[in-house]
Each structure stands twice: as C-alpha cells, then as structure tokens.
N, C-alpha and C positions, 0 to 999 in steps of 0.2 A: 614269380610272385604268387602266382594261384596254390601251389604246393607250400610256400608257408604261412599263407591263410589257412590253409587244410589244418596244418599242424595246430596255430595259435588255437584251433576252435578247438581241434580236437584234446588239447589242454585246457581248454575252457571247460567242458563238457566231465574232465575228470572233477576240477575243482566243484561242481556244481551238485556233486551227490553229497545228498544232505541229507540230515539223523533228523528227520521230523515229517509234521503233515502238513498239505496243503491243501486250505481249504478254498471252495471258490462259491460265486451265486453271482445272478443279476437279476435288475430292476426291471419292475415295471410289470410282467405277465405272470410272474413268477413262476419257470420251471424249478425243479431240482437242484439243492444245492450237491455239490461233487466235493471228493477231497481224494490225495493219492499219496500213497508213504513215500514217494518220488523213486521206490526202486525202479532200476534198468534207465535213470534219466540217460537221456531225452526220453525213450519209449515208455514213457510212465503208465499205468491204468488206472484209470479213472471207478470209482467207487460212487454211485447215486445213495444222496439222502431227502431230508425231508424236502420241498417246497417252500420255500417263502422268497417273497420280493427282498433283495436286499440290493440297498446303495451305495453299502460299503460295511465292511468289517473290518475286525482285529480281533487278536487272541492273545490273552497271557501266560505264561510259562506254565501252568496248573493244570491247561485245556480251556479255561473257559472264553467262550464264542461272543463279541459284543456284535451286533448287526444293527445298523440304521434303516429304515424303511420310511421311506415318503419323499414326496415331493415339497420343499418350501417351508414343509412342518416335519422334522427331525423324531421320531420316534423312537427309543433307544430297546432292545432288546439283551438277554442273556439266553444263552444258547450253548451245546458243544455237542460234539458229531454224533451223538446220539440222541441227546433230547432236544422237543424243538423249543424254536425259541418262544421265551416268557417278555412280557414286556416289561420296563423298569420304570421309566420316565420319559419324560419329553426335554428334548433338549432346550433350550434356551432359544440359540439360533443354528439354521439351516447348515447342516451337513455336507459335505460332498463326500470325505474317506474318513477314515479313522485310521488311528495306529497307538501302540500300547509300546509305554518304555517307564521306565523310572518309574514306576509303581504308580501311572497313570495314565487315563485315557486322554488319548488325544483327537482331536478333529481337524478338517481343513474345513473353511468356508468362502465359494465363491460368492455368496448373497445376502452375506452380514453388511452394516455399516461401512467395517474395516474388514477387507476380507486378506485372511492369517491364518495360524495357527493357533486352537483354542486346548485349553486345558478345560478338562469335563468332570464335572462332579455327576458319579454315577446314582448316587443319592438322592441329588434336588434337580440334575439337570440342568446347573449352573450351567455355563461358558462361559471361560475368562478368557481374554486377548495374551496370548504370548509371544508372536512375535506377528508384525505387521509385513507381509513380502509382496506385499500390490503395489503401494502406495510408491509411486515412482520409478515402478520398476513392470509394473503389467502383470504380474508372474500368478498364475493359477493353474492350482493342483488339483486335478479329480483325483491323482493317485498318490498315497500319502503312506509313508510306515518309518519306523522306526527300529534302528539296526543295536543291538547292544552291543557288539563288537568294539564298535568304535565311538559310540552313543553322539552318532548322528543320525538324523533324519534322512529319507531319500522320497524325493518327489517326481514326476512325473507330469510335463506340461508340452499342453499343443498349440500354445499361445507364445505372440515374440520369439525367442530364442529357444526353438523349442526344445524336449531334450531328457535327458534322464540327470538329477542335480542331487548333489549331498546339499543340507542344508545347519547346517549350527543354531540351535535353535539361542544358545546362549549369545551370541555375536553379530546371528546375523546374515554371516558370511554363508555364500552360497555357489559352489563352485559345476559346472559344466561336464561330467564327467563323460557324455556322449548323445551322441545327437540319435532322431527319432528312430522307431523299430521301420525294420527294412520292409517294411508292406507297403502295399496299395494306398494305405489310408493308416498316416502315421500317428493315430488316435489310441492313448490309454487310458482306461478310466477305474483297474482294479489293480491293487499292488500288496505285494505281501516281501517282508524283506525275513528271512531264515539262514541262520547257517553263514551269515556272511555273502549271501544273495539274496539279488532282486530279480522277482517274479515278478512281471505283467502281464495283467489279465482283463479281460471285458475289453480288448480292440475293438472299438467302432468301426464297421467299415464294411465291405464285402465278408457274404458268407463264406466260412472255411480258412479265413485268416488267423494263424496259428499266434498260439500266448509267446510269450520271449522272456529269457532268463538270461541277468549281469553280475557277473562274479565281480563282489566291487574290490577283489586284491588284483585286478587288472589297472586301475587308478584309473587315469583320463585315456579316453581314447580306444577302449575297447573294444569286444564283438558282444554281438547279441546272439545267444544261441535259442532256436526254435526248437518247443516242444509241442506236444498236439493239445489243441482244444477241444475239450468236450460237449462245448458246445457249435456243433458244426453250420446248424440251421440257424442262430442268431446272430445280429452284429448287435448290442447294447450295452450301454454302460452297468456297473456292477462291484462287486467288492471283493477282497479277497483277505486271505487270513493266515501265518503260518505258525502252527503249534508245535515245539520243538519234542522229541521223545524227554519221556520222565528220565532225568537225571538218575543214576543206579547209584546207591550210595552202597559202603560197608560198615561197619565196625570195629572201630581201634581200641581198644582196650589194655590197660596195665596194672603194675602194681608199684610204688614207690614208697622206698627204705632209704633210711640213712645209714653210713658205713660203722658209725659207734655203736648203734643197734639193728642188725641188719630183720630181726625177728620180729621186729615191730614197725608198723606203716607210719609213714611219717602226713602228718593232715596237712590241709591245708597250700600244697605246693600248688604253683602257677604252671599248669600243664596248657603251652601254645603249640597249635598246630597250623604249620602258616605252608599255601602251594595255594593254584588257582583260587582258593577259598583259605580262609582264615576260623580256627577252631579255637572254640579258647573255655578253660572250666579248671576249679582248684580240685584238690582230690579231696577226697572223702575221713571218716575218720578211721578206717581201715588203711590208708593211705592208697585209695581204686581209682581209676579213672576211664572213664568209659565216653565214647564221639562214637555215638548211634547212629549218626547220618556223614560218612565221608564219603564225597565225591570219587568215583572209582577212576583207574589209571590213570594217577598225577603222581607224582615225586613231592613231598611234603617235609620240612624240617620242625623235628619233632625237640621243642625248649621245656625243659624242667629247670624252675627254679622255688629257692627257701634260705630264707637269710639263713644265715651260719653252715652254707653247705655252698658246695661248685656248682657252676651249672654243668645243667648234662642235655647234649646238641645230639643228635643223629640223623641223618637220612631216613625217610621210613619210603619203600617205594610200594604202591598203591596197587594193586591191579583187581581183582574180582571174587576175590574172598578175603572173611574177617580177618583180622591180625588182631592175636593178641603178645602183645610185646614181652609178658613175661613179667618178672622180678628187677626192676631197675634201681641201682644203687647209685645216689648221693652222696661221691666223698666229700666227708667235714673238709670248711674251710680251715686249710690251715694256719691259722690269725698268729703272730708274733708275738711272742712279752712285747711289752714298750715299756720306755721311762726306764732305761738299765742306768744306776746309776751305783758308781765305785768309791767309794771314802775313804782313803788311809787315815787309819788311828793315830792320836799326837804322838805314841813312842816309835810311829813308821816298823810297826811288829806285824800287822793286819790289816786286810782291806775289806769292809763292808760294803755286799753288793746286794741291790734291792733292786724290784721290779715290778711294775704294773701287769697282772694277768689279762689273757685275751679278753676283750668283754661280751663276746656269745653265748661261748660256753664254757664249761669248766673242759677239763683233758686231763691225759693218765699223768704226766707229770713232765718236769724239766733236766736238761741235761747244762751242766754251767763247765765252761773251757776258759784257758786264760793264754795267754801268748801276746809275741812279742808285738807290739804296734809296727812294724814293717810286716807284718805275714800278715793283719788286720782281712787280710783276701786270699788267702791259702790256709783253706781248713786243715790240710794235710799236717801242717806244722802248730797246729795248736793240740793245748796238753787240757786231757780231762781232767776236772778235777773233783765233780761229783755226780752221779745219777740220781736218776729216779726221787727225785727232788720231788715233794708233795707242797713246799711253801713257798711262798715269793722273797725269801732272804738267805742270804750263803756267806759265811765268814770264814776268807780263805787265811787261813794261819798259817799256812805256808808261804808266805809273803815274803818274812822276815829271814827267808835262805838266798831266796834270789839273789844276784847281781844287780848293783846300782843300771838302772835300764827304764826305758819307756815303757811300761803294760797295756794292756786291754782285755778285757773279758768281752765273754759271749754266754748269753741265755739262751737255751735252741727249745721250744716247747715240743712236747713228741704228743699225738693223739693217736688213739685206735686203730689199730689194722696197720700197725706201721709208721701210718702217714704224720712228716716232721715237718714242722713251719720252717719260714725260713732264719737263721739267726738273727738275733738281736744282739746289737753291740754298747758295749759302754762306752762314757768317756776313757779317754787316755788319763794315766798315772802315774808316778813316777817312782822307783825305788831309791832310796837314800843310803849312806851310807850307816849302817846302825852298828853300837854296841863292838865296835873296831878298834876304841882307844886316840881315832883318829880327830882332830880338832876340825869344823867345819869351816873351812873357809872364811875371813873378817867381813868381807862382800856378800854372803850369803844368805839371804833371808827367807826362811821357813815362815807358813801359815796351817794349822789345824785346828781342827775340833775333835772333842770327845764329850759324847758318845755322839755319835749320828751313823743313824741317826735316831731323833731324840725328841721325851717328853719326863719334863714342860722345859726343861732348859738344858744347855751345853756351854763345854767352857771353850773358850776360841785361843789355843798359846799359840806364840805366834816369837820370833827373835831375830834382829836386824844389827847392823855394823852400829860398833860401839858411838860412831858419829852423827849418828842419829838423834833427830828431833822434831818435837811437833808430830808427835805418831797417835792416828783415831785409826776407829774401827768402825766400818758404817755396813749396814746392811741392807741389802733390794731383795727386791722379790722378782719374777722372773719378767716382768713388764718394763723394768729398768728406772722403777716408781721408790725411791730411801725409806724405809722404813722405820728406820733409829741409826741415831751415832750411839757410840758405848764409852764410857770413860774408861780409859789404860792404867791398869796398874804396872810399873815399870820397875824390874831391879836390876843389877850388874851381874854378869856371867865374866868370864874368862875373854877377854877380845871381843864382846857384844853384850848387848840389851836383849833379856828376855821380858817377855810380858804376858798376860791373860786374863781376861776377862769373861763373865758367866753374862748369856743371855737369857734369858727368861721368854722368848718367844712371844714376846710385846711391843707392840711400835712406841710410837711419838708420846700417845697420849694413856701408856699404860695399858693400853685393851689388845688381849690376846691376838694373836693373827689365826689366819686357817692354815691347814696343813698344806703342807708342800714342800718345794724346791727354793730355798732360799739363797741369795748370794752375800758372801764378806767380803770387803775389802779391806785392806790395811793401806792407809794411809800416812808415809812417810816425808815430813817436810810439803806437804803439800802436793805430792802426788802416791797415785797410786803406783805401788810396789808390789801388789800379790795381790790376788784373788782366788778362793775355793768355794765349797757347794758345802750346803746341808741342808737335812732333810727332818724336818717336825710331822712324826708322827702322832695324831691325836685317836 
C-alpha cells in the first residue's frame, strides 16, 4: 500500500508543473510578498517583493494583482509583481479572498448579512450577492478562486465538513473533492487555482507548516502534495494569486483567388479559424488575410468561404513560427442549367430545347447531348450533339432521323480551369413516326404547338379518333390554377379529327400572363386525353 502511495504522489507532482506565477502575501504585519515560476515543483524558489498587508488576492490573465487589505473595512488595491500596489476603492462589504474568472472579480464574505459569494465592481466597490453558501449549510471560505478549466470555483473551509470543494457558482452545487491538508492544524486561509491546480497558502498553525497543492484532474478523493513555504516564521492568514505565462501567439496569413480569375483577389471571403480559440475576419480588397495574434501549438481548421465558389477546409498545424499559407484557390461552384425543357415542333421534324442559366455567374459555355431515356444515367451512351454553346437555346434538327423511341437531353454547363457542373436533364419526348407514308393509327391522338417556345401567341394542333366529341383545350400554369379554355376549330382528315387553335397568352379575362412554363390539355368527351408544355417568352 505504502509503494502505491509513493507512485499516485509521484504522478501528482508531474501533473502540478505549471506554465505560470505564484504569487503569495499575508495580513496583518505585513512582511514581503513572494511569487515563484513554480520551476523544479515541489522544490520551487521563492522570489521576495514589495511589503504590504494583504488578506487576500487574485490575478487576471494580463498580470494584474488585485489585493484586499484590512480588517472589517475591505480596501481594494491594483498591483503586479513589480509595482506596488495603488488603491482603487473600498469594497462595499468585508472580504475574506478573492478570485478573478469570467471577466470579474470575485470575493467571499464571512461578515456580510448573507455571507456568499460577491461579484465586485472594481469601479465603485459595489458587492453584489451571487450565490448564498452559509445559509443552511455553515459553509465558509477564507480560501476562494476560480478555475477556468472547468469554470468552477474551489474553496477552502475549516468549518463543518471541512475540506477542499468545487463549487458551481451557477447551481449551487457544491461537491467534497477532499478532506483537510495533512498538518498539525488543518487551517487554510490563502488559495490560488493555475494550470488546473489548487495552491494553499497562509496555513494557520505551527511555524514551518508547509503550503499544499491539488491537482483537481484527481476528481474526489485525492492527495495533497507539500511544497515549501516561504514563510517559515509566521502562521497567519493571507492571500494568494496565480498569474498564468502570456499566451505566445503567431501570425497566419494568406492570400485568396478564385479559380476563373486566379490573378485577381477575391474580397470579402469568410476566412474562420476555429482550434482552442476561434479567429474570425473577411479578406481584404486584395483578397489578404492576416490573424496577428494565434495561439501557438494547437491544430486549427482553417474555412474559406464566398457565395458562388466551394468551400475550402484545411488543417493548419500551429507551432512557433508565422505561417503564411501562400496563394489559396477557390474553385467556382459549379451551379447546373435548370428549367431544361424539350418541345417537339407540330411536323415532329425538331426539338426545341431551353434552359435557365446558373444564377451566380455567368461560365465559358454549355455542352447539349441527347439519348435514349433508359441510359438517362450512363453518360457513356449519350450522343453530343453541340459544344461550346454561348446561349440558353439549342434546336436539334436532327430529331427527324431518329427512330420512333423515348428521348431525353442533357445540358452540362462547363466553367473555367476545366471545372463541369453536374448534368441537367430534360423532360422525356417522344419520336413519331414522320413523313413514312404510313397512316397513324385511328386510336391515336397527337397534341402540339408551334412555335415554342413563343411570343405573344402559338397555335396548339392537336388530332383524335374520328369518334370523338365534345373536345376543349384548357390551359394551367404550373400551380395547377386554369387559365383559359380555347374554343376548337375542328375538320375531317382520313380516319380522324384534326384541330387547332391560336393562343394569344391571355387568361380569362383577356390580360396577358407572365412568362413561363405553361401547361395544355385536350379535353376529349370529358376527359382529359393528352397533355404537353409551353413556354411564353416575353
């Protein structure tokens, strides 16, 4: 058992070497206050400075020293280990520690009203009550600080249950992580938490009773390990302070292009930089980016982002000189056509195909393919049929060779440096039989328009089995909202009824419509028989 006691301490003692200073003093005669960069812990060496009484202290991450001094009447000072302290204001109510977190001072008070924990306006010397830990519970702290690690509190009581406690300032909750320092006289009345330890200092008790440090990644239940006091001749209460080393930051710096212009910076990009710290700035109008203060040896994920471009993710790993990242390129998104839509003309000789361009940016141009609707997903088997396309419109007059069969096109937009969106597909089409000699079928009923697509009007033919009757033509738009029925002109063909009708791209009550995607139906006997698309250009 004795042998792995030895061990746990002696893994105590690794975890307890800390990157910062500690500082110490006590009340009342006022010797010297001491501070030691804790090299060689436990064997630390103690460093003398100025004198002053102090009843307790804290320090914020910048170095600056807050000290209390007095008995009953809180006097508040600023201080750091080289100048002495100035005085600020007078507290409100009676001190016992202090400790600094969340971008404020804190106090403990055994001889207020409510004696808690107070928030301290360093200004006026307010106190304000935050959290109440007497009131039914006994509980008082001479030793007080606060841990950013885990941003909790740790206190320090020789009262009830006595002990070393995390304390939640938000909840409440207050948990026992280990009982008093193994001395003579288990009194603490100075505390400094750094590093993810707890220092106590200012033991009451016999001369030569050593300070004690708690590594609080031990949880409940720990050891205490003994380092020496510098003050050999006193037992009295007192404060303590722990100043972490300045933070070493570097320099990250870049330059961000887009891949359509690679010779020109692109402004305005969302350069984040997110690791233990989060960095955040657009670029410039050079397209530069500069993080003049990065925490040194972390692993950081470095996010560029700018609409109409990809993002771009990297690792950047951090250690002890600048980084400059260099020339970073933003490939264009590569955005689709939409809206591919395919119209065979009424002599079924030609297909009109149209398309919405990406809406970022413009791009060097389009490639248009056409094949069979069962390969609609094997590019391998589709047939070019034009490049380097500069317009949004393609009139494949090669239509009228093909075989009676199901079609489909494809729009592929191509931009800069290569980079090809991904296809856009039309509807499906059908090829007819044309211009064969052949008579169509008595059952068979055809629906088109010419031209579409079309301004201000098209004419709709359309031809159905000879026994037909009661045939309209009604139009929607793509909400499934009728916009007009059309009256039928109807004559006799060979074994059918042809007909056709001229729309003028007006509803109900004569007023134009907007442009778009319109739908026809043909209405046979009272139901519908066919339906196709067209498209009003204004």
């Amino acid at each position: 058992m004795k042998k792995i006691t030895i061990i746990l301490t002696l893994l105590c003692l690794i975890t307890l070497i800390s990157a910062g200073t500690l500082f110490v003093g006590l009340e009342g005669s006022a010797p010297p206050t001491y501070s030691t960069d804790m090299t060689g812990f436990p064997n630390v060496t103690w460093t003398a400075h100025y004198s002053f009484d102090v009843s307790g202290a804290a320090a914020t991450p910048d170095g600056t020293i807050y000290i209390i001094e007095g008995a009953f009447t809180t006097h508040l000072y600023e201080a750091s280990l080289t100048s002495a302290p100035q005085q600020i204001c007078t507290i409100s109510e009676d001190m016992s520690s202090l400790a600094y977190g969340r971008d404020t001072l804190w106090g403990f008070s055994n001889y207020a009203s409510t004696k808690g924990i107070y928030s301290i306006d360093t200004t006026t010397g307010t106190a304000t009550l935050e959290l109440d830990v007497y009131t039914g519970t006994g509980f008082r702290f001479f030793a007080l600080d606060y841990n950013p690690v885990d941003d909790l509190f740790y206190g320090y009581t020789e009262y009830g249950a006595s002990g070393l406690y995390s304390i939640n300032i938000d909840t409440g909750e207050m948990i026992l992580l280990t009982g008093t320092i193994p001395a003579s006289n288990g009194q603490g009345r100075g505390m400094a938490v750094g590093n993810n330890t707890v220092y106590l200092t200012a033991t009451r008790g016999d001369d030569g009773i050593p300070y004690f440090a708690y590594d609080i990644a031990q949880g409940v239940g720990g050891n205490w390990v003994e380092f020496p006091n510098p003050y050999p001749a006193y037992h009295s209460t007192g404060g303590a302070a722990f100043i972490p080393d300045p933070i070493t930051t570097i320099e990250i710096s870049g330059h961000v292009v887009g891949s359509d212009q690679p010779e020109v910076g692109l402004e305005n990009c969302d350069v984040i930089l997110t690791g233990d710290e989060t960095y955040q700035m657009l670029t410039d109008n050079n397209g530069d980016f500069l993080f003049p203060e990065v925490e040194q040896n972390d692993d950081y994920i470095l996010e560029i982002t700018l609409e109409g471009y990809d993002i771009h993710t990297e690792t950047v790993v951090v250690g002890i000189e600048n980084i400059d990242m260099g020339t970073i390129i933003l490939n264009e998104t590569a955005l689709p056509a939409g809206n591919v839509v395919a119209v065979v003309n009424v002599e079924n000789t030609e297909v009109l195909l149209t398309w919405n361009p990406p809406a970022v940016r413009e791009l060097e141009f389009y490639d248009v393919f056409r094949f069979l609707e069962a390969n609609n997903q094997n590019p391998n088997e589709w047939d070019l049929l034009s490049s380097i396309i500069d317009e949004t419109v393609y009139t494949d007059t090669t239509w009228v060779q093909l075989e009676p069969e199901l079609y489909q096109y494809a729009v592929v937009a191509q931009y800069t440096n290569g980079i090809t969106a991904e296809a856009a597909l039309s509807n499906v089409v059908e090829k007819l039989l044309v211009g064969t000699g052949m008579e169509l079928p008595e059952t068979f009923i055809n629906l088109n328009n010419y031209p579409n697509p079309f301004n201000p009007s098209t004419t709709i033919s359309f031809s159905v089995p000879r026994n037909s009757n009661f045939v309209n033509l009604e139009i929607y738009n793509l909400k499934g909202q009728k916009v007009k029925t059309l009256t039928v002109i109807l004559s006799d063909a060979q074994h059918r009824i042809e007909g056709s009708v001229i729309w003028n791209g007006t509803d109900f009550k004569d007023q134009p419509v907007s442009s778009g995607i319109y739908l026809y139906k043909l209405i046979v006997n009272g139901k519908t028989e066919a339906t196709n698309k067209c498209l009003l250009l204004k």
